[in-house]
C-alpha positions as CSV (number, residue, x, y, z in Angstrom):
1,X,12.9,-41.9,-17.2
2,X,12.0,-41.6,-20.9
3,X,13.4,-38.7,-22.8
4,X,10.4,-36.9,-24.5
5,X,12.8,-36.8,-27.8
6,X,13.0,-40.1,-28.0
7,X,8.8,-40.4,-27.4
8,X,8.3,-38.0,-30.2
9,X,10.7,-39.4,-32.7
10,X,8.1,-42.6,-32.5
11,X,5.3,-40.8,-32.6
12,X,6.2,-39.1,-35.5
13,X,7.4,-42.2,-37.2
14,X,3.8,-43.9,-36.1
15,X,1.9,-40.9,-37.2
16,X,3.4,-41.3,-40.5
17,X,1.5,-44.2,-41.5
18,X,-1.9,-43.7,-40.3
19,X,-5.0,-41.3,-40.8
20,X,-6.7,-40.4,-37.6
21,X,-6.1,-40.4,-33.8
22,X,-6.5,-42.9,-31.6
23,X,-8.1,-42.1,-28.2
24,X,-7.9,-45.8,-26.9
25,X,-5.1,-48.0,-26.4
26,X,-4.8,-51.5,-25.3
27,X,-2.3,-54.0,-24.5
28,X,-3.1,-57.6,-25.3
29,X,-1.2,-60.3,-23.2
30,X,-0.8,-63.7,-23.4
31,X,-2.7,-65.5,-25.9
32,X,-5.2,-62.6,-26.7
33,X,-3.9,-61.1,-29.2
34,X,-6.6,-62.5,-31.7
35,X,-8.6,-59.1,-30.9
36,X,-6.0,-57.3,-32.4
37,X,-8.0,-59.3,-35.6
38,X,-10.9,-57.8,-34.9
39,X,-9.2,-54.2,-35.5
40,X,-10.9,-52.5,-39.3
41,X,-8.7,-50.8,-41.4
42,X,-5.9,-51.7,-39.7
43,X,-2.0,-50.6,-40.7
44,X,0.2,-53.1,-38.6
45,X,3.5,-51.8,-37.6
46,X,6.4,-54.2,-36.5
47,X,8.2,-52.9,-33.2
48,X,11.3,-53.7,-34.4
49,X,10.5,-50.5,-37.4
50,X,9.5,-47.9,-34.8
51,X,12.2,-45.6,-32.9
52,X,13.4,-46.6,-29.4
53,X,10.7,-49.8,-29.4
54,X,12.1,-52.8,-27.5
55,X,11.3,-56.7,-28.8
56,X,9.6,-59.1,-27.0
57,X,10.8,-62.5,-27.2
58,X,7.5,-63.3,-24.7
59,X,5.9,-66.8,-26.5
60,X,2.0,-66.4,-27.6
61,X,3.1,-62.4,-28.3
62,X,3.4,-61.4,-31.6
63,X,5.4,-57.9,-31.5
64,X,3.2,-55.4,-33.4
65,X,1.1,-52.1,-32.7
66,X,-2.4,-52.6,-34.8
67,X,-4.0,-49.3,-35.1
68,X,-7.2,-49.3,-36.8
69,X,-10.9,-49.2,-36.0
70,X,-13.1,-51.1,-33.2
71,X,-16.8,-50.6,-32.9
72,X,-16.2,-47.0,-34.2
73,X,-13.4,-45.7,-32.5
74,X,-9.6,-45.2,-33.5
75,X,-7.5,-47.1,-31.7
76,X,-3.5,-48.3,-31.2
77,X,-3.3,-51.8,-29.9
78,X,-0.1,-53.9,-28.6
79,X,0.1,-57.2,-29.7
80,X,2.6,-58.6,-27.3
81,X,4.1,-56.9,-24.1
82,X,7.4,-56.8,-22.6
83,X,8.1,-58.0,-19.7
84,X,10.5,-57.5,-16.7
85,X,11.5,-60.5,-16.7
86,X,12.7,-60.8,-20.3
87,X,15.9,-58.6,-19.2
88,X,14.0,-55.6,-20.3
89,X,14.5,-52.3,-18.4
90,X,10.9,-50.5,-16.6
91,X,11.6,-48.0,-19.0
92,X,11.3,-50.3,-21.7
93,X,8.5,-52.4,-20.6
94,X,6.6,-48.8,-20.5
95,X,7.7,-46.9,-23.5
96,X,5.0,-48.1,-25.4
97,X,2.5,-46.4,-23.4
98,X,4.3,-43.3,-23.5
99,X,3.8,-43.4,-27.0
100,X,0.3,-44.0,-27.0
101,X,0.0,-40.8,-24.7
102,X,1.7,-39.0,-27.0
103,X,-0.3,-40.1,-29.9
104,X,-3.9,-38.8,-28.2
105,X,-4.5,-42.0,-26.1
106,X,-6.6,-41.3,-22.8
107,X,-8.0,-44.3,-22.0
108,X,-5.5,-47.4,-21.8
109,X,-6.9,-51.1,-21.5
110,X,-4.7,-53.5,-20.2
111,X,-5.0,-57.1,-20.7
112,X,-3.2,-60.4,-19.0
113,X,-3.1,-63.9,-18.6
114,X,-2.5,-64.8,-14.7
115,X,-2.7,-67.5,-11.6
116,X,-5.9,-67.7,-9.2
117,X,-5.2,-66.8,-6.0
118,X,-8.4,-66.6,-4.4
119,X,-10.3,-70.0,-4.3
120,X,-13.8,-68.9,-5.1
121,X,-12.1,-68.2,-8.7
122,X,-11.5,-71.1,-11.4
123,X,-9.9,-70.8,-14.5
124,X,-11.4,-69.5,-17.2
125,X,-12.8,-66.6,-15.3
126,X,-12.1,-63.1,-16.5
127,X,-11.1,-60.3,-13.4
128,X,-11.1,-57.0,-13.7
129,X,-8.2,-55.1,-11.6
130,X,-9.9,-53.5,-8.6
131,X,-6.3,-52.4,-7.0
132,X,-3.1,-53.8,-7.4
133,X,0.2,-54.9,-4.8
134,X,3.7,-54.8,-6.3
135,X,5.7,-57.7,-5.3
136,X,8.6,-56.6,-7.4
137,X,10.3,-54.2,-5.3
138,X,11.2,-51.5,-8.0
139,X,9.3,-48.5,-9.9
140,X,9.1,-47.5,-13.4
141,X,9.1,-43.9,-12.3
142,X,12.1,-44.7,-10.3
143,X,15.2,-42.2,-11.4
144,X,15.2,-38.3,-12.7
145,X,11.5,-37.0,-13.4
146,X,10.4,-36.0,-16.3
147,X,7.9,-33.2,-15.3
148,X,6.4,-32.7,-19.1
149,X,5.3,-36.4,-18.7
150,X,4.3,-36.2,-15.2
151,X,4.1,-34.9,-11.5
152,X,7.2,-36.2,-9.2
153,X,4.9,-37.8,-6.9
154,X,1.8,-39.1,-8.8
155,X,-1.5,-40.3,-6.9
156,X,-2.6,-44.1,-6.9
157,X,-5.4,-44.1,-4.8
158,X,-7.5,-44.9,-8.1
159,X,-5.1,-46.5,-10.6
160,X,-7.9,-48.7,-12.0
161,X,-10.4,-46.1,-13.0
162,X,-13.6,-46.7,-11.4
163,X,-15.5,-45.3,-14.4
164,X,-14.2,-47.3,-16.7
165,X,-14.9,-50.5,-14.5
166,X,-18.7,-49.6,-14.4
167,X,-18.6,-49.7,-18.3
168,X,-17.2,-52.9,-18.3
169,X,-19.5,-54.8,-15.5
170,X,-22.4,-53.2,-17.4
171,X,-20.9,-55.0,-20.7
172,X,-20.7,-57.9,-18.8
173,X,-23.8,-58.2,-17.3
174,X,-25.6,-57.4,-20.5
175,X,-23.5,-60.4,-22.2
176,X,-24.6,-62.7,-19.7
177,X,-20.8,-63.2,-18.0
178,X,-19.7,-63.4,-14.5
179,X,-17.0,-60.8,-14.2
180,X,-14.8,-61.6,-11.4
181,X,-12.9,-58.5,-9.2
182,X,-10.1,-58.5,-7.5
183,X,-6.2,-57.3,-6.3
184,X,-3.2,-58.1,-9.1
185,X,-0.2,-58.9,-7.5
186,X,3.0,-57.9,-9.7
187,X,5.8,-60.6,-9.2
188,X,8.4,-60.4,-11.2
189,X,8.8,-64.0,-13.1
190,X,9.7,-66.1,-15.0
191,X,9.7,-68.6,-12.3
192,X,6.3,-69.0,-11.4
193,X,5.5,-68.2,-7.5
194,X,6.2,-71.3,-5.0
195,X,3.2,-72.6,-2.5
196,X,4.8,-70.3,0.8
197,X,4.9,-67.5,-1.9
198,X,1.3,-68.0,-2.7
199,X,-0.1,-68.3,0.6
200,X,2.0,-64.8,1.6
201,X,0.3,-62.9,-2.0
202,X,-3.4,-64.2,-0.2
203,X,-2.7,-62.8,3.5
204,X,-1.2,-59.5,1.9
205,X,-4.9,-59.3,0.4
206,X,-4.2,-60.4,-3.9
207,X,-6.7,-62.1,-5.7
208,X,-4.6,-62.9,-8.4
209,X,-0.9,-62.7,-9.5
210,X,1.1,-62.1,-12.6
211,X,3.9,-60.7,-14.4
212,X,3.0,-57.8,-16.0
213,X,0.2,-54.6,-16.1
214,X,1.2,-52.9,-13.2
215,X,4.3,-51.1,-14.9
216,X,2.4,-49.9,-17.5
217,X,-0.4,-49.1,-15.2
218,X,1.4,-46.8,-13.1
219,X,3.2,-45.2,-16.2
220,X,-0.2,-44.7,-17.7
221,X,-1.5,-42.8,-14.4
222,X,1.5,-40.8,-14.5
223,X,1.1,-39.9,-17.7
224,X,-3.1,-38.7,-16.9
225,X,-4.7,-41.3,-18.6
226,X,-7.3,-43.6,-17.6
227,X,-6.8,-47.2,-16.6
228,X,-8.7,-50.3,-17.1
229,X,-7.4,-53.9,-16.5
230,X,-8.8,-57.0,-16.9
231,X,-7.2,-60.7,-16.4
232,X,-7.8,-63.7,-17.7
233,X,-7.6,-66.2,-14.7
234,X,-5.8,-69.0,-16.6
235,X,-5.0,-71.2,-14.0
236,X,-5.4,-72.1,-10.1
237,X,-1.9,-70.2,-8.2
238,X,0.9,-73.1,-7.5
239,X,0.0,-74.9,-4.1
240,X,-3.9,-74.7,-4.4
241,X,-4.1,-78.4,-6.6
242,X,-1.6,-80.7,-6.1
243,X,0.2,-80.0,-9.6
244,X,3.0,-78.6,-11.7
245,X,2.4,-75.1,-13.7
246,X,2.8,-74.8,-17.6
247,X,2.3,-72.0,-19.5
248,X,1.4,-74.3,-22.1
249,X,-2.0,-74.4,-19.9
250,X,-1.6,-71.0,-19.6
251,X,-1.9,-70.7,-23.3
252,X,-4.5,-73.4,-23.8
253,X,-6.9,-71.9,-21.1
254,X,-7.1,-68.0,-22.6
255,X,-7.4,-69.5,-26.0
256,X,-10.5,-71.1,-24.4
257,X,-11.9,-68.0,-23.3
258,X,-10.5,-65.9,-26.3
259,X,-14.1,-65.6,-27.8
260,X,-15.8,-64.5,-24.6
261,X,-13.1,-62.1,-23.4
262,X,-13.1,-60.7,-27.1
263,X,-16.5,-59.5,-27.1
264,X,-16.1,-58.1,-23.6
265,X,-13.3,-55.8,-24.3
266,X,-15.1,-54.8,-28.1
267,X,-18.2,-53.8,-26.5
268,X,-16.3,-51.8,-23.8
269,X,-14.4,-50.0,-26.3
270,X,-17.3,-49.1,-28.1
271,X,-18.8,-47.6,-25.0
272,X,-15.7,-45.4,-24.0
């Protein structure tokens, strides 16, 4: 469990650069992290400067927090995650949004690039997280509690805030864009998931599956804030067509949709 010395020694350090407080955060997966671009003002901090930060070694991720402004509201933005899978501890792969919390942040947006599961979906199409299934078989809360950060026992029977959603299908609609929803599975990577594997995550109810979100998710709820999570369906799971995965495809495919999935999370933001 984080230590809330080590929290404040990067908020401190983070607080030192900048003027204002952000109330949103976001974390910008793979390939997205153009709308860190978008960001006015903005002082970029490596996360190899700030206290107790891990480095991401994740390709298309460009390890900095951008905090600036975005359609008139401070916020803090990762570009680039960590990931489980990278060797990273849950602890980690969540610090960041303990951070944020500490910094003012109570709304958290939380971005990915992940596999179709459900065949009414095609790539390109943008999801936001109704629910999620972990796959992984481990917690970030898992260990001693820290009860200035959070209850022992924290309630997930609305992780994705239903609130926040509404925003974001209004957004949608008003842009004209089919906004998918559906249940993330968490699996743990990097090996992407094998055809038994796939059919397995679509009887146990998942939409769509990936390697990150959920992690921070469940931090973020334990830490009061609320969650929104949106994927960017990059390509059709492994065993619906008859062909090998790449995440240069993964890559290629959210760059294709970078544009459209930019202006979806701006004018949610600006309506937080």
């Amino acid at each position: 469990m984080h230590k809330t010395e080590d929290i404040l020694a990067a908020k401190q350090f983070i607080m030192d650069k900048i003027t204002g407080q952000p109330k949103i955060g976001m974390i910008l997966g793979s390939g997205l992290g153009p709308l860190a671009d978008e960001i006015e003002n903005a002082v970029t901090i490596p996360y190899n400067e700030i206290p107790h930060f891990a480095k991401s070694g994740a390709i298309g991720h460009a390890n900095e927090l951008v905090i600036g402004q975005l359609k008139g509201k401070t916020v803090v933005a990762m570009k680039g995650r960590f990931h489980y899978y990278e060797g990273f501890t849950l602890d980690e792969v969540t610090f960041p949004v303990r951070v944020m919390k500490a910094l003012g942040v109570n709304n958290l947006l939380i971005t990915n690039a992940c596999g179709a599961v459900n065949t009414s979906f095609k790539p390109g199409d943008l999801m936001l997280i109704t629910d999620h299934i972990n796959l992984v078989g481990t917690n970030p809360l898992i260990g001693p509690n820290n009860d200035e950060l959070g209850t022992r026992f924290p309630d997930v029977s609305q992780v994705y805030n239903q609130e926040l959603r509404h925003i974001a299908q209004e957004v949608a609609e008003a842009q004209g864009m089919t906004l998918q929803q559906g249940v993330y599975a968490w699996w743990s990577g990097p090996t992407y998931e094998t055809p038994a594997e796939i059919r397995m995550i679509r009887i146990l109810g998942a939409d769509a599956v990936g390697m990150s979100t959920v992690p921070e998710a469940l931090v973020a709820v334990h830490s009061g804030m609320k969650v929104l999570g949106i994927s960017c369906l990059t390509n059709m799971a492994c065993g619906i067509l008859d062909q090998p995965l790449s995440h240069d495809e993964v890559i290629e495919v959210a760059a294709q949709v970078k544009e459209k999935f930019i202006q979806l999370v701006k004018e949610t933001v600006g309506k937080i």
